[in-house]
PDB file of N, CA, C and O in Angstrom:
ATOM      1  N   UNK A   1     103.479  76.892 104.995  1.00  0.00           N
ATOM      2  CA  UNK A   1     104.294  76.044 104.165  1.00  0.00           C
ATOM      3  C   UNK A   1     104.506  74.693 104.838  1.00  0.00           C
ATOM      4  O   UNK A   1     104.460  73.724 104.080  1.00  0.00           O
ATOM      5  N   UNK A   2     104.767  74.424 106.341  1.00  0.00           N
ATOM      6  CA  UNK A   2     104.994  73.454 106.704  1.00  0.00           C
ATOM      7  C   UNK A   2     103.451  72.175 107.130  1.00  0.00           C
ATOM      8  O   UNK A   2     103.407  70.963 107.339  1.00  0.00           O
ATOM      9  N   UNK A   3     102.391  73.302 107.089  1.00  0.00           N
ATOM     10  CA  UNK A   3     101.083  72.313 106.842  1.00  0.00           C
ATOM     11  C   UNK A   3     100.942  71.549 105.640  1.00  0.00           C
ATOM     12  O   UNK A   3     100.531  70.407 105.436  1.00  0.00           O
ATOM     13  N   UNK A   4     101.474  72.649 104.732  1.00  0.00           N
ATOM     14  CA  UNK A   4     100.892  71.591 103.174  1.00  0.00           C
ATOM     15  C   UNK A   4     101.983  70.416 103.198  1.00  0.00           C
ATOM     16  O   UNK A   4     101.780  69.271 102.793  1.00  0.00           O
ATOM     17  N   UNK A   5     103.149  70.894 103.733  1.00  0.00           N
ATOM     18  CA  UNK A   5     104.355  69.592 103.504  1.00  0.00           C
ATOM     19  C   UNK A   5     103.510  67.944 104.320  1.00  0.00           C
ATOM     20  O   UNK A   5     103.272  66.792 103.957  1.00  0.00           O
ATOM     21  N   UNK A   6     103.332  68.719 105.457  1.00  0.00           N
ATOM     22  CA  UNK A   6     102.524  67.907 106.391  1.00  0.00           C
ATOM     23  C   UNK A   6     101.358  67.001 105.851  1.00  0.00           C
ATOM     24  O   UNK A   6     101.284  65.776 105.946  1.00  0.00           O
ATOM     25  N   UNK A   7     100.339  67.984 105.181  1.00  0.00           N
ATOM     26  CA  UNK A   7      99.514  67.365 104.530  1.00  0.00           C
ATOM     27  C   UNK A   7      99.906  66.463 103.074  1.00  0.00           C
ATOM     28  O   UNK A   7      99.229  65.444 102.933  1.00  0.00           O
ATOM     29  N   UNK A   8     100.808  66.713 102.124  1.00  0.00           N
ATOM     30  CA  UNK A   8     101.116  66.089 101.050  1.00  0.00           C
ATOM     31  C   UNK A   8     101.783  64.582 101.843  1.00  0.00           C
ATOM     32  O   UNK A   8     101.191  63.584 101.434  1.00  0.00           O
ATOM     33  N   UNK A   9     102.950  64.260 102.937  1.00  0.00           N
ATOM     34  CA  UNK A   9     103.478  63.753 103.241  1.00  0.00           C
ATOM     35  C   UNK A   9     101.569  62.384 104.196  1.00  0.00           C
ATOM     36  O   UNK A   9     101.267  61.199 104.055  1.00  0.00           O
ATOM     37  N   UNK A  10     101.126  63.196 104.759  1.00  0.00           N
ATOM     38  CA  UNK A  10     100.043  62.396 105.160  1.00  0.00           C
ATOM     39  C   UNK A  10      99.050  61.751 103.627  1.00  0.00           C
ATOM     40  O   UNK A  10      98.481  60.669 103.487  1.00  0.00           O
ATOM     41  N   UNK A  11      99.160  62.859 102.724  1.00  0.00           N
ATOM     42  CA  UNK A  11      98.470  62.408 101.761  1.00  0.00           C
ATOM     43  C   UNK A  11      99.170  60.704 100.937  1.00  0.00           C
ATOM     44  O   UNK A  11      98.666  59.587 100.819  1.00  0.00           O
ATOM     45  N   UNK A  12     100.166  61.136 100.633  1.00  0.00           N
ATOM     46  CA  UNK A  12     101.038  59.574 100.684  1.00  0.00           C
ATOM     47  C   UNK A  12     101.037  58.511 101.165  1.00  0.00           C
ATOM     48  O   UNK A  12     101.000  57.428 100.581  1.00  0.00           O
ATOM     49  N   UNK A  13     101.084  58.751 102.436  1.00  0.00           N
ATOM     50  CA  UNK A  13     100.951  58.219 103.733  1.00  0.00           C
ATOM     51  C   UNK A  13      99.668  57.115 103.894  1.00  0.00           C
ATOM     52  O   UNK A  13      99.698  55.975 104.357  1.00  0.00           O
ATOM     53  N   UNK A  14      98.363  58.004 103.253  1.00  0.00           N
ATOM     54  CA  UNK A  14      97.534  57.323 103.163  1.00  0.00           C
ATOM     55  C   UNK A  14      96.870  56.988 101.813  1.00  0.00           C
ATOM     56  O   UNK A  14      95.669  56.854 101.576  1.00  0.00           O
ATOM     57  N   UNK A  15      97.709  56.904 101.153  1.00  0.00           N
ATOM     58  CA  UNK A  15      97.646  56.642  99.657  1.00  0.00           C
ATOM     59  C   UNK A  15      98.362  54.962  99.897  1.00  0.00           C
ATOM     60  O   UNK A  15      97.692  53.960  99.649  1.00  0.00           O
ATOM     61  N   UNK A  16      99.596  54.898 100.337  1.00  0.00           N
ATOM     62  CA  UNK A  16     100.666  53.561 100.408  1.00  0.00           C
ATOM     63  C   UNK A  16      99.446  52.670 101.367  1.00  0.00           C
ATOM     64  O   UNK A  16      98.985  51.611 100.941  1.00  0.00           O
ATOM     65  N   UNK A  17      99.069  53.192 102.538  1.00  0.00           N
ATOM     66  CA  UNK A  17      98.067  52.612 103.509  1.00  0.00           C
ATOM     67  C   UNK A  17      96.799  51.552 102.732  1.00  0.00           C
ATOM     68  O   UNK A  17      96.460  50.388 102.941  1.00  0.00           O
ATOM     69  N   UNK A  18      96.276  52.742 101.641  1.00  0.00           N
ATOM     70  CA  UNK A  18      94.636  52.176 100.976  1.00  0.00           C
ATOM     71  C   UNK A  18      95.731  50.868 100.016  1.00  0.00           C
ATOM     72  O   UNK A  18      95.195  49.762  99.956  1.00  0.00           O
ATOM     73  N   UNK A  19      96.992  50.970  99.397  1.00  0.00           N
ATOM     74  CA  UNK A  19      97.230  50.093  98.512  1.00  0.00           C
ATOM     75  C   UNK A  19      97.812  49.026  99.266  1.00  0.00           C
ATOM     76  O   UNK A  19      97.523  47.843  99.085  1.00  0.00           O
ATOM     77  N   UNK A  20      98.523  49.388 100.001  1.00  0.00           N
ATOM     78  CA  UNK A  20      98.948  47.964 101.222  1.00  0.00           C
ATOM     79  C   UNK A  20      97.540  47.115 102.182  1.00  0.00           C
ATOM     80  O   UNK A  20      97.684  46.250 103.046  1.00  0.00           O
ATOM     81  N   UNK A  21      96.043  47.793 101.603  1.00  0.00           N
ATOM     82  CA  UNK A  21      94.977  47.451 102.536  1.00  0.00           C
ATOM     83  C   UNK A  21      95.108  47.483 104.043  1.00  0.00           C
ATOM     84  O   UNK A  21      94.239  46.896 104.689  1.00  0.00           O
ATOM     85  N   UNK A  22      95.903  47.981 104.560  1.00  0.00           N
ATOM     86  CA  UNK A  22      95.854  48.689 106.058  1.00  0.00           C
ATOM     87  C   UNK A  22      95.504  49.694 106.399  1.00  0.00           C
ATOM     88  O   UNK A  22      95.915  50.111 107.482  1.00  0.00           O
ATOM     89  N   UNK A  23      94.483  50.586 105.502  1.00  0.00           N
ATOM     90  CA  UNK A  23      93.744  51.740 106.120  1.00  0.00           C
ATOM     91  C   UNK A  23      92.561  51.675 106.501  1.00  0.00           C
ATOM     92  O   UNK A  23      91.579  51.541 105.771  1.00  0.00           O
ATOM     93  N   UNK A  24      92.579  51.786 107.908  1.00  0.00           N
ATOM     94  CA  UNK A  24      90.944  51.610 108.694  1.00  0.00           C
ATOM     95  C   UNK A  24      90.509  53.882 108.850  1.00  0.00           C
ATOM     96  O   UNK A  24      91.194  54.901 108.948  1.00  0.00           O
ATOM     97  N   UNK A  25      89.190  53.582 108.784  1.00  0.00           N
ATOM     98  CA  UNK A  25      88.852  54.334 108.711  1.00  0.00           C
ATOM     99  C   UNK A  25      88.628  55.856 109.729  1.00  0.00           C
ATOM    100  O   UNK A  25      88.120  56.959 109.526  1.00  0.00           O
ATOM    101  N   UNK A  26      89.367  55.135 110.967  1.00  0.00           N
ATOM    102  CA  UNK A  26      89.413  55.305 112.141  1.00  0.00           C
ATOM    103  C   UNK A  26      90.635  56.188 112.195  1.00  0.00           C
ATOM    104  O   UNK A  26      90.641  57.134 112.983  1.00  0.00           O
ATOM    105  N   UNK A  27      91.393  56.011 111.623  1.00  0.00           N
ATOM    106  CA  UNK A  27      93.058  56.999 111.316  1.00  0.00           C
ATOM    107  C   UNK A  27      92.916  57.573 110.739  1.00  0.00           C
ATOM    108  O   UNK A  27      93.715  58.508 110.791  1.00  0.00           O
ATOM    109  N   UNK A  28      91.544  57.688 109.333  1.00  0.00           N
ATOM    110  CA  UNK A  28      91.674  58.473 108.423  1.00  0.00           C
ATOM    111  C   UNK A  28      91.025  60.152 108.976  1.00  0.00           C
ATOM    112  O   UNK A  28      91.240  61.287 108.551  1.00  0.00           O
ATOM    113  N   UNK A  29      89.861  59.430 110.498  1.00  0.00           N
ATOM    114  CA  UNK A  29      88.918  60.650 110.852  1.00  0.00           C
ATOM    115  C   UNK A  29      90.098  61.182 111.625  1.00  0.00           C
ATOM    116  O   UNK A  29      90.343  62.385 111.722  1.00  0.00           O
ATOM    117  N   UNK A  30      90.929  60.070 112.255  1.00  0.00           N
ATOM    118  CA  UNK A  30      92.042  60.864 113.490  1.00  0.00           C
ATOM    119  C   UNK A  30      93.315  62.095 112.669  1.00  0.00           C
ATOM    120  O   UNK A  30      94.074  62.913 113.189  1.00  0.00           O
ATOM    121  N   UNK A  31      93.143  61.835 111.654  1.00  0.00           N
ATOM    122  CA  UNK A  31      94.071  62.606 110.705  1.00  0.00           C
ATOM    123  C   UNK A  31      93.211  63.772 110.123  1.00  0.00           C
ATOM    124  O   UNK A  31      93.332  64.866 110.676  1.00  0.00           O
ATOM    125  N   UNK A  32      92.359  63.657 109.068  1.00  0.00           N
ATOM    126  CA  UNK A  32      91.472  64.486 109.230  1.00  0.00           C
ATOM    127  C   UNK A  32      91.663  65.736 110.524  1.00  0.00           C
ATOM    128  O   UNK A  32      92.472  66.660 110.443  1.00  0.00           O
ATOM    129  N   UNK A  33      90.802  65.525 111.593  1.00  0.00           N
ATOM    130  CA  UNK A  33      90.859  66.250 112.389  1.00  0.00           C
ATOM    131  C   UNK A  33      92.123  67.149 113.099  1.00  0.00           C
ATOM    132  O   UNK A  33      92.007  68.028 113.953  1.00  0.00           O
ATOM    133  N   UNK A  34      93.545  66.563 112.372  1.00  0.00           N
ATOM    134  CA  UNK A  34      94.326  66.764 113.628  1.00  0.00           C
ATOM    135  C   UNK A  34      94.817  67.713 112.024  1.00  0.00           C
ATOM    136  O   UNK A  34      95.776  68.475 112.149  1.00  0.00           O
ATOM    137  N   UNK A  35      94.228  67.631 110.793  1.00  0.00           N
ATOM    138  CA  UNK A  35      94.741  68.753 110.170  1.00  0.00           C
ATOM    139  C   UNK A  35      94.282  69.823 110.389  1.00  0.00           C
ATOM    140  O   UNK A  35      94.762  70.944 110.554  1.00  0.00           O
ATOM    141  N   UNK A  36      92.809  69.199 110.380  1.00  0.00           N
ATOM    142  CA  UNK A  36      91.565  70.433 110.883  1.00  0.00           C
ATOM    143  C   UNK A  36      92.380  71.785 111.354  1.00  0.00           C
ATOM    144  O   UNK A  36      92.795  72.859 110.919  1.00  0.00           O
ATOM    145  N   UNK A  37      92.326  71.064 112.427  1.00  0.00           N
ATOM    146  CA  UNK A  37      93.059  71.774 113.668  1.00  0.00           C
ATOM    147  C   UNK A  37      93.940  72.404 113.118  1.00  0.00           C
ATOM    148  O   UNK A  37      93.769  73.616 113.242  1.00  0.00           O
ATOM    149  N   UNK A  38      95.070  72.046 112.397  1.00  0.00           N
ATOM    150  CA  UNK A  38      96.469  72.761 112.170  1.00  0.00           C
ATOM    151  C   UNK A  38      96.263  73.755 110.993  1.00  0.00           C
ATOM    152  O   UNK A  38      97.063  74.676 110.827  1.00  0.00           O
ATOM    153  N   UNK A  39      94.873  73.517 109.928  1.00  0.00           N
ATOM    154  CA  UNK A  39      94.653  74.530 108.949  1.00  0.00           C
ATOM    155  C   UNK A  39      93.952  75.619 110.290  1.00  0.00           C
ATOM    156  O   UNK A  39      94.819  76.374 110.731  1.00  0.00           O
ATOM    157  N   UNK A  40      92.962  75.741 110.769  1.00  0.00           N
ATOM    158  CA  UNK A  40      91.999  76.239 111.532  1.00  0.00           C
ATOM    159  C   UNK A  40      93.435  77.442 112.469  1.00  0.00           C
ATOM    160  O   UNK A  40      93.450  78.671 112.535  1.00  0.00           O
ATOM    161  N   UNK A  41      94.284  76.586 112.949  1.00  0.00           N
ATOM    162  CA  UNK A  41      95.394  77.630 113.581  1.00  0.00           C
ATOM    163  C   UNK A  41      96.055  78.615 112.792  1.00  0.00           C
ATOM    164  O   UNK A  41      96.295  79.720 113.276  1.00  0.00           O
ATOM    165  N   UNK A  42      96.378  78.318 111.606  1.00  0.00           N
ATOM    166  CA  UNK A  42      97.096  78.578 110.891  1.00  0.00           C
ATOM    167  C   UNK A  42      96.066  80.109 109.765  1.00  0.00           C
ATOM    168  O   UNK A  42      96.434  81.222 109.389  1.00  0.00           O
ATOM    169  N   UNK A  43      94.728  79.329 109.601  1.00  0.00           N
ATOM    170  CA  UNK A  43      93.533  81.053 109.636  1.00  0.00           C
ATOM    171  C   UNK A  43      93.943  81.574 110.603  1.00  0.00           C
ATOM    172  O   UNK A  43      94.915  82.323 110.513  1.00  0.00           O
ATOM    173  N   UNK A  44      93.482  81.395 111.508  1.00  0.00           N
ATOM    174  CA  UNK A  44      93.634  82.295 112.848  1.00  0.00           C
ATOM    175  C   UNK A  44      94.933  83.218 112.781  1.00  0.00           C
ATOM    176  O   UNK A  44      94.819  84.443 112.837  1.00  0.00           O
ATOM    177  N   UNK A  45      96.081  82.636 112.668  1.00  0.00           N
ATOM    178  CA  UNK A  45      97.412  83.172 112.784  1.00  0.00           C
ATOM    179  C   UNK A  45      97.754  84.575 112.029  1.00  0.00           C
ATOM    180  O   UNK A  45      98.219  85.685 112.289  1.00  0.00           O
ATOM    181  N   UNK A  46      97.096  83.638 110.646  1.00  0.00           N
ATOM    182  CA  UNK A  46      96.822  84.802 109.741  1.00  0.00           C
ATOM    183  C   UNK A  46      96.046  86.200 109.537  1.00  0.00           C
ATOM    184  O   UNK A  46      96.519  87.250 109.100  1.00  0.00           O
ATOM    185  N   UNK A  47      94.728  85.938 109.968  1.00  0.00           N
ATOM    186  CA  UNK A  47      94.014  86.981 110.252  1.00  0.00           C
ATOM    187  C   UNK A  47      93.727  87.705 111.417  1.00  0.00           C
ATOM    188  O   UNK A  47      92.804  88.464 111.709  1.00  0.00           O
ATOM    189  N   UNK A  48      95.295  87.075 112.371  1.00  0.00           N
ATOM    190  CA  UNK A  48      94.437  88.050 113.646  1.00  0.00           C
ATOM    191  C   UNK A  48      95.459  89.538 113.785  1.00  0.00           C
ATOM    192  O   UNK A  48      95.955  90.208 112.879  1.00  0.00           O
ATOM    193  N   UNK A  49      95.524  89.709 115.142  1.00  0.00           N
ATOM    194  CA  UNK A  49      95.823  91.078 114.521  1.00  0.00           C
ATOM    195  C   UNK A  49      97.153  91.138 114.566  1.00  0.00           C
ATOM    196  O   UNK A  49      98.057  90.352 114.851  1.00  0.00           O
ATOM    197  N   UNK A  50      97.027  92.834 114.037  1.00  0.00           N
ATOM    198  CA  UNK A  50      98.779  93.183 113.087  1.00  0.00           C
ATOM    199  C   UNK A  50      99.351  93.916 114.179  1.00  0.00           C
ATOM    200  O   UNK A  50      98.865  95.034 114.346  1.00  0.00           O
ATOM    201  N   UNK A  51     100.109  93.622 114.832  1.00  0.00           N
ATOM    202  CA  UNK A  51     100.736  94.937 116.286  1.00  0.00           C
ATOM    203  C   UNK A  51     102.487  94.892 115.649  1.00  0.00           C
ATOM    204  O   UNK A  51     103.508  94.872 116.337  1.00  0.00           O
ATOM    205  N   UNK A  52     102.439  94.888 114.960  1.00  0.00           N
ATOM    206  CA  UNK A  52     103.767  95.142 114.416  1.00  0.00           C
ATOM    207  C   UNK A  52     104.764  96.367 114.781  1.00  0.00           C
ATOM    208  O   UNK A  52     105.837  96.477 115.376  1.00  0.00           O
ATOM    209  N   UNK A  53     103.655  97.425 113.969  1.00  0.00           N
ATOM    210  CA  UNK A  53     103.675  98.927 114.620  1.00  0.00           C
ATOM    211  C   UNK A  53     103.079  99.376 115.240  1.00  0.00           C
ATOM    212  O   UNK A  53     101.953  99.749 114.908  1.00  0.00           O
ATOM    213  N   UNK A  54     103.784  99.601 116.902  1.00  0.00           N
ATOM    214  CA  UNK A  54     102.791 100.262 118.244  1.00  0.00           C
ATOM    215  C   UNK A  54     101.861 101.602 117.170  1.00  0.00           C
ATOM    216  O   UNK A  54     100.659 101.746 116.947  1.00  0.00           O
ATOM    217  N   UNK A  55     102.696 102.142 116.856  1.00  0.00           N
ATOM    218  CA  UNK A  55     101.858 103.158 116.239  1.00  0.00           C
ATOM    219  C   UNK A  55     100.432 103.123 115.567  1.00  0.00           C
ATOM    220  O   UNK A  55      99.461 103.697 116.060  1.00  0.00           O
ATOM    221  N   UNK A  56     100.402 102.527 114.605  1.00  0.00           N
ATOM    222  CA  UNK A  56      99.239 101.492 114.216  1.00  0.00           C
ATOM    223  C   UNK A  56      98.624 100.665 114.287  1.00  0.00           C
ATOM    224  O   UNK A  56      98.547  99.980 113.267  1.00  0.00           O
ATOM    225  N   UNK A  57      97.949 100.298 115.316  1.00  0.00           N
ATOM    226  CA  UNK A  57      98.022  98.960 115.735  1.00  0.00           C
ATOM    227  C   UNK A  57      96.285  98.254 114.648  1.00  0.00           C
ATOM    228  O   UNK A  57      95.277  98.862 114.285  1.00  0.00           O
ATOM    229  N   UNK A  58      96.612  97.120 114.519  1.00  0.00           N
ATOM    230  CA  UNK A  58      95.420  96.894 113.743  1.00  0.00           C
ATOM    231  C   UNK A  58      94.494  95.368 113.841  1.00  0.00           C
ATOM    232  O   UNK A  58      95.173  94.352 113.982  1.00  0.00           O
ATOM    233  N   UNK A  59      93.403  95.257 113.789  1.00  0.00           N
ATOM    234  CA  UNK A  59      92.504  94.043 114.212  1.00  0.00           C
ATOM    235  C   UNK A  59      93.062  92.878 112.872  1.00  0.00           C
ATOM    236  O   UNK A  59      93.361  91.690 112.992  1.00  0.00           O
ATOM    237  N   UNK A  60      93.054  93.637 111.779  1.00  0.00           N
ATOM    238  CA  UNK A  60      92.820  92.402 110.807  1.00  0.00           C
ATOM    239  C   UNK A  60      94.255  93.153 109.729  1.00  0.00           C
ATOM    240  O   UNK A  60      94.240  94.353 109.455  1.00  0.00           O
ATOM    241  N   UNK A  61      95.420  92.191 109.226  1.00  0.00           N
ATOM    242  CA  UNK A  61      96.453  92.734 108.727  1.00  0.00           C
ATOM    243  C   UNK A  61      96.057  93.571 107.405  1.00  0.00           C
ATOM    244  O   UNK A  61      95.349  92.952 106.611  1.00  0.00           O
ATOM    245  N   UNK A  62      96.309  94.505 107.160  1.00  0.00           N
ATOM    246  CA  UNK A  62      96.250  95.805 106.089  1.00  0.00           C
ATOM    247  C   UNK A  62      96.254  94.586 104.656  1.00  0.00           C
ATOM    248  O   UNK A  62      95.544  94.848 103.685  1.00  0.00           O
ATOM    249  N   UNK A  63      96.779  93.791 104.663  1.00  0.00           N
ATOM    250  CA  UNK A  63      96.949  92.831 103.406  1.00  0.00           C
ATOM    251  C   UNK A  63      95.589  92.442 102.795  1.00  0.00           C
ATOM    252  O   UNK A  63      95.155  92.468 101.643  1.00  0.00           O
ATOM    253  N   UNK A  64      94.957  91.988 104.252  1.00  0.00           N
ATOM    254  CA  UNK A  64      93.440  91.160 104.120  1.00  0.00           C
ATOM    255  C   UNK A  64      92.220  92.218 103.774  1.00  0.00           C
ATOM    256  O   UNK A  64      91.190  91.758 103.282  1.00  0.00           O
ATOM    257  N   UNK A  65      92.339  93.740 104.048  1.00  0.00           N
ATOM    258  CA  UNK A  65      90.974  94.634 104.318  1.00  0.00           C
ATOM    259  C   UNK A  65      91.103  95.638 103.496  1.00  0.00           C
ATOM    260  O   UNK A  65      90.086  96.297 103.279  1.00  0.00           O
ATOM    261  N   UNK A  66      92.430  96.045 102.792  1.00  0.00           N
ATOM    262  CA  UNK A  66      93.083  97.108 101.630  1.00  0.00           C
ATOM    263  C   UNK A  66      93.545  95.878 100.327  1.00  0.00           C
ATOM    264  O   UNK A  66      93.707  94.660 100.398  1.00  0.00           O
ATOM    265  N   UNK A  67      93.634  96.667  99.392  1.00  0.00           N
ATOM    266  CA  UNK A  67      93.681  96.442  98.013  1.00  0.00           C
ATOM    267  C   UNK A  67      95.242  96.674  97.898  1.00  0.00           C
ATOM    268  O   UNK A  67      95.905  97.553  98.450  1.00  0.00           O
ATOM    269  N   UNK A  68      95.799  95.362  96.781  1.00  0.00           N
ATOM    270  CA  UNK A  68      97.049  95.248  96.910  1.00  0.00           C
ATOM    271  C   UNK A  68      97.828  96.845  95.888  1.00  0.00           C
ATOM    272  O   UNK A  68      99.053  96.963  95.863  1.00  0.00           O
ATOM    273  N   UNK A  69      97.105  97.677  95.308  1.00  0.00           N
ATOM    274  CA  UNK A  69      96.931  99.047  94.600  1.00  0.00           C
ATOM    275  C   UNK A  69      97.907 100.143  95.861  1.00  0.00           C
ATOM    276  O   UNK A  69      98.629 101.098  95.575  1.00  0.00           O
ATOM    277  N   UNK A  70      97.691  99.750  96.844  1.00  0.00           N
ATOM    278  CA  UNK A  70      98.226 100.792  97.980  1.00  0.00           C
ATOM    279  C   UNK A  70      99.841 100.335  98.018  1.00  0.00           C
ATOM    280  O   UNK A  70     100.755 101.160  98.037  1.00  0.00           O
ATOM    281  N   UNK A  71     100.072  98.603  98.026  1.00  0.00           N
ATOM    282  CA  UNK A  71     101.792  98.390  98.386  1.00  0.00           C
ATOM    283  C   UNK A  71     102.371  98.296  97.219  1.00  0.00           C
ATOM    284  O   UNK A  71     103.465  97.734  97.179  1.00  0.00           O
ATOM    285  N   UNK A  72     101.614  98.970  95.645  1.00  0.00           N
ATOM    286  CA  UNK A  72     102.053  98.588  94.524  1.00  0.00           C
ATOM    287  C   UNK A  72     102.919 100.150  94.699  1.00  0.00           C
ATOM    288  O   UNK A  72     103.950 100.309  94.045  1.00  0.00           O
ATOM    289  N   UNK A  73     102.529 101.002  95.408  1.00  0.00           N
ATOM    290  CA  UNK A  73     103.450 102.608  95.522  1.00  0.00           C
ATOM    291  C   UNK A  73     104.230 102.680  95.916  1.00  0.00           C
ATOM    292  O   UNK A  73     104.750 103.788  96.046  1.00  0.00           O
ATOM    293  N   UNK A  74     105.001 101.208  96.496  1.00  0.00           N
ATOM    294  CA  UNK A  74     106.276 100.938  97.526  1.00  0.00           C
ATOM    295  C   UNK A  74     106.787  99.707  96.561  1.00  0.00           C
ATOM    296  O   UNK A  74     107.854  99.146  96.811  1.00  0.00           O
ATOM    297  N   UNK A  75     106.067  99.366  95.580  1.00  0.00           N
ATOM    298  CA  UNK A  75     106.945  98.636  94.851  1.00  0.00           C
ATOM    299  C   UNK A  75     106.910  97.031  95.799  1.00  0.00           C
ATOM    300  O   UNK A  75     107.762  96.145  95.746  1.00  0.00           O
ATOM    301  N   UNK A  76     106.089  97.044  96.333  1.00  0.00           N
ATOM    302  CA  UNK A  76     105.863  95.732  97.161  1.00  0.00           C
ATOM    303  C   UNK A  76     104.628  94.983  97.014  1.00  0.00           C
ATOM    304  O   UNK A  76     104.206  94.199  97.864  1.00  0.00           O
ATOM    305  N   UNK A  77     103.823  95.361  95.441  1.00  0.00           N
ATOM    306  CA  UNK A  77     102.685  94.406  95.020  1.00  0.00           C
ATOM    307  C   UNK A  77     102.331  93.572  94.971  1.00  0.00           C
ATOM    308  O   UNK A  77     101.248  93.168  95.393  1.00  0.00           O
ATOM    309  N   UNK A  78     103.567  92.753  94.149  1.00  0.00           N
ATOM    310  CA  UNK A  78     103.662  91.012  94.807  1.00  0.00           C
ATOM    311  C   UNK A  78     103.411  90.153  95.351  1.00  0.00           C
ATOM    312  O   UNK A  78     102.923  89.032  95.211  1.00  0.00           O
ATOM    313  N   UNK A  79     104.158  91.358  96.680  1.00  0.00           N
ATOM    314  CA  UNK A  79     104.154  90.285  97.826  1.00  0.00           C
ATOM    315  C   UNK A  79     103.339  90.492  98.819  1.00  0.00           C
ATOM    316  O   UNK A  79     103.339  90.002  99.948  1.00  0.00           O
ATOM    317  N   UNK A  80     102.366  91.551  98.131  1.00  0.00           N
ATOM    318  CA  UNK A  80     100.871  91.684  98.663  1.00  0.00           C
ATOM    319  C   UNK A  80     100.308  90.609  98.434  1.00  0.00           C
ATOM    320  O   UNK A  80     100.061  89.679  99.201  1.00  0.00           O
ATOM    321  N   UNK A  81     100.040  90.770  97.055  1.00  0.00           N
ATOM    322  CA  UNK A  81      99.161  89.154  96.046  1.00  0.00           C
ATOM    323  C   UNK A  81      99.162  88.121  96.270  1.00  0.00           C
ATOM    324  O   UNK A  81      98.189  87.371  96.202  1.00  0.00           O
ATOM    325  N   UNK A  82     100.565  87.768  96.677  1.00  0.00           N
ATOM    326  CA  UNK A  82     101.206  86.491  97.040  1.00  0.00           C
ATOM    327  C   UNK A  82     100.674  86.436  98.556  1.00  0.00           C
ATOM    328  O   UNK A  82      99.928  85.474  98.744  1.00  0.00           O
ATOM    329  N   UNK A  83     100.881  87.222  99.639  1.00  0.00           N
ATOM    330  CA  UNK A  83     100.092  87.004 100.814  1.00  0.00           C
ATOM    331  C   UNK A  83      98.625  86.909 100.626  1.00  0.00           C
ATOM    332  O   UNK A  83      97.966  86.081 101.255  1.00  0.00           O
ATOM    333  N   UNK A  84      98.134  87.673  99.840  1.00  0.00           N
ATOM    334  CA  UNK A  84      96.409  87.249  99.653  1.00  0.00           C
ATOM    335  C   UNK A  84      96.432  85.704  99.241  1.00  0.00           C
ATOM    336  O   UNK A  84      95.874  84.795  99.855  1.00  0.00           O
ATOM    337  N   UNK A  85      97.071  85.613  98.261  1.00  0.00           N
ATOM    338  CA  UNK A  85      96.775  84.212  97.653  1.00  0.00           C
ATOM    339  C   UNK A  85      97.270  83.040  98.598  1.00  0.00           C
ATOM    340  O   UNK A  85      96.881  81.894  98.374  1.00  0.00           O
ATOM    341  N   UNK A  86      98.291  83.368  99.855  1.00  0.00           N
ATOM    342  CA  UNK A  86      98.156  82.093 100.627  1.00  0.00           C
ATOM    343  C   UNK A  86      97.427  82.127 101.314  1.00  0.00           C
ATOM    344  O   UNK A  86      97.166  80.977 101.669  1.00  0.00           O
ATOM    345  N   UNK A  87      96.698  83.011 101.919  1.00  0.00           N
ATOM    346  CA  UNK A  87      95.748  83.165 102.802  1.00  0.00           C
ATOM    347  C   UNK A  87      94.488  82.309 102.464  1.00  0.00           C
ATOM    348  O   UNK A  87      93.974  81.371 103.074  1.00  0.00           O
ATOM    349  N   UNK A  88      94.119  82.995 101.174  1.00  0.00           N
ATOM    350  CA  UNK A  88      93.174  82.075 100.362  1.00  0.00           C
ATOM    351  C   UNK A  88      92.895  80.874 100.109  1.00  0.00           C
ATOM    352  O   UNK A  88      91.807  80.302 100.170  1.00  0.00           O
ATOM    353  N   UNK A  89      94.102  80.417  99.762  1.00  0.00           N
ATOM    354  CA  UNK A  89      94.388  78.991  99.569  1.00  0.00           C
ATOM    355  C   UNK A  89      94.437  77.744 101.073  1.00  0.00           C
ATOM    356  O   UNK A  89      94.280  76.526 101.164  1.00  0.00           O
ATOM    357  N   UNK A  90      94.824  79.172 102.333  1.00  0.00           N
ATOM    358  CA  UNK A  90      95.079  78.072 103.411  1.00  0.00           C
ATOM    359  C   UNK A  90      93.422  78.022 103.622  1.00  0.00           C
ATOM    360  O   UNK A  90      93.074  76.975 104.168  1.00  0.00           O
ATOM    361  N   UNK A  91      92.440  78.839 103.337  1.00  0.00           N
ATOM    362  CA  UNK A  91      91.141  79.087 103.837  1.00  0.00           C
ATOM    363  C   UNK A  91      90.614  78.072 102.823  1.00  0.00           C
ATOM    364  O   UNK A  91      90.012  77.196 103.444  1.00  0.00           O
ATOM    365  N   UNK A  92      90.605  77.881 101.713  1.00  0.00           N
ATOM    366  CA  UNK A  92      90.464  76.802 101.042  1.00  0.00           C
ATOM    367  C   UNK A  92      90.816  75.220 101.544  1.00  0.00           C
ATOM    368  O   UNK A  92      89.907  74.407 101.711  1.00  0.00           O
ATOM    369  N   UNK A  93      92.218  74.886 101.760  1.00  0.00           N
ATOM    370  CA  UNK A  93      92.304  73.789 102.279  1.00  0.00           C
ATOM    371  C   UNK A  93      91.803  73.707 103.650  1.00  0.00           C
ATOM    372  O   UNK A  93      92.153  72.602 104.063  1.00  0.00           O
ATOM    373  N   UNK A  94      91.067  74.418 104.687  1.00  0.00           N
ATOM    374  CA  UNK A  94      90.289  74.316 105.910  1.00  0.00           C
ATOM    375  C   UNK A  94      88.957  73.867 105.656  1.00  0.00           C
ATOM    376  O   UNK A  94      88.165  73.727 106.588  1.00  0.00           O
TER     377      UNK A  94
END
C-alpha cells in the first residue's frame, strides 16, 4: 500500500515536472529504478516463505500455491482473493 502511494505521489511529481518543463530525463531513469527496487522487494516479501507456524513451516505462502476453495471452509475467502489479487497486481506494477 505504501509503494503505490509512493508511486502515484512520484507519478504527479513528474507529471507537474513535464508541465513546468523541468524534467530531464536523468531523474526520470533515477526514479524508475529506485521503484524498481521497491516493487522487486516488495515480490520478494510476498512470496518468500511462510514460518508463521513452527509447525508448518512453508517455502511459498499457502495463499500463492492452494486455491482460495480451501479458506472459503473458514469463511476467510476474501481475504484469500484479495491477497492473490495484490500480489498480482504488485507483480504487475514490477
Amino acid at each position: 500500500m505504501a509503494i503505490s502511494i509512493v508511486s502515484l505521489f512520484t507519478l504527479l511529481g513528474k507529471m507537474i515536472m513535464v508541465i513546468m518543463k523541468v524534467y530531464y530525463p536523468i531523474f526520470g531513469l533515477g526514479v524508475g529504478v529506485i521503484l524498481t527496487a521497491l516493487y522487486s522487494v516488495s515480490v520478494y516479501g510476498q512470496m518468500g516463505p511462510d514460518n508463521l507456524d513452527p509447525r508448518y513451516p512453508s517455502a511459498i505462502p499457502w495463499y500463492i500455491k492452494e486455491s482460495c476453495s480451501i479458506a472459503a471452509k473458514y469463511r476467510i475467502g476474501n481475504k484469500c482473493i484479495m491477497a492473490k489479487a495484490t500480489f498480482a497486481v504488485t507483480v504487475i506494477f514490477l
